[in-house]
C-alpha positions as CSV (number, residue, x, y, z in Angstrom):
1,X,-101.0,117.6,-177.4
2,X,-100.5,116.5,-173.8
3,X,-100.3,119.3,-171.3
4,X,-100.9,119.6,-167.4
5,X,-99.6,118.5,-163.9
6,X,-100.5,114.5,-163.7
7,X,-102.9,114.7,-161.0
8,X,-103.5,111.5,-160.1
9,X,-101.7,109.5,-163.0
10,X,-103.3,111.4,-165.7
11,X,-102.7,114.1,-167.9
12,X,-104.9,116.3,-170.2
13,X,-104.9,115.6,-173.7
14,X,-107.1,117.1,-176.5
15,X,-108.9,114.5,-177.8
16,X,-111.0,114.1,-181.2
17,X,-114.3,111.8,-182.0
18,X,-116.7,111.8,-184.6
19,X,-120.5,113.1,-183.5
20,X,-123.6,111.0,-184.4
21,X,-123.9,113.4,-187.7
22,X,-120.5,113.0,-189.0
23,X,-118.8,116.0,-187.8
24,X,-115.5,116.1,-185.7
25,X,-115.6,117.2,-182.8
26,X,-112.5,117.9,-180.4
27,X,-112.4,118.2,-176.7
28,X,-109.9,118.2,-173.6
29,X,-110.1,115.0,-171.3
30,X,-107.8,113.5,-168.8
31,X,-105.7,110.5,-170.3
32,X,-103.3,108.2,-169.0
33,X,-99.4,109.8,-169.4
34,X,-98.1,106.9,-171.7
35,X,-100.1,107.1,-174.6
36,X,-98.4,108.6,-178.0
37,X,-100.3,111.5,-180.0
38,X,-102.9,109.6,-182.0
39,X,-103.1,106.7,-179.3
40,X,-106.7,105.8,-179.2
41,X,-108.0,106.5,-175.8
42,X,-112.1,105.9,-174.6
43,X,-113.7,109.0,-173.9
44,X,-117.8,109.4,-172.4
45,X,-120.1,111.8,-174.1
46,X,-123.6,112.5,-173.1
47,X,-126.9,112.8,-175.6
48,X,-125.6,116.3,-177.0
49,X,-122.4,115.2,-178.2
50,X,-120.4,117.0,-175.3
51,X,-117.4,115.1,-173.2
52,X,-118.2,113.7,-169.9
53,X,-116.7,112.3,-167.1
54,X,-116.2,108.2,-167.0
55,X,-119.6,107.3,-165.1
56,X,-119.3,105.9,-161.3
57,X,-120.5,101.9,-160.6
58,X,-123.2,101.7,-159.1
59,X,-121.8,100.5,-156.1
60,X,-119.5,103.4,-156.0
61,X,-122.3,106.1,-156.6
62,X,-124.0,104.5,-153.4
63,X,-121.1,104.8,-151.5
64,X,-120.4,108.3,-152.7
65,X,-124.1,109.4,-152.1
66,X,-124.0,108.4,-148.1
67,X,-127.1,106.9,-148.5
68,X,-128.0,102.5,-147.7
69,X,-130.8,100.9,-150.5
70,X,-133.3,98.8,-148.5
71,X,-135.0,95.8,-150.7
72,X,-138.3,95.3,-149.8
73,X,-140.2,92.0,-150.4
């Protein structure tokens, strides 16, 4: 089931993956628009079993934080 507005190339999609104890589990996550129903998409999840969103590089978490790392010898 796709639904929504395509922000930013995307759509949301309810989605369906199997949980570390067997059971299915079903979620909405965004999804590229040009996959069929049944496409296989990746999807994050954290220790509980519950969707997240795609983790930031670290680069890109720096960047986002405003912060500089300093090396020290």
């Amino acid at each position: 089931m796709l639904t929504g507005d395509g922000t930013g190339g995307t759509v949301r999609a309810e989605v369906r993956w199997t949980g570390p104890d067997g059971s299915t589990r079903t979620g909405a996550a965004r999804v590229g628009p040009d996959g069929a129903t049944g496409t296989a998409v990746t999807v994050w999840i954290d220790r509980r079993d519950d969707l997240v969103r795609t983790p930031v590089a670290p680069a890109e978490a720096e960047q986002l934080s405003g912060r500089t790392r300093t090396h020290m010898r």
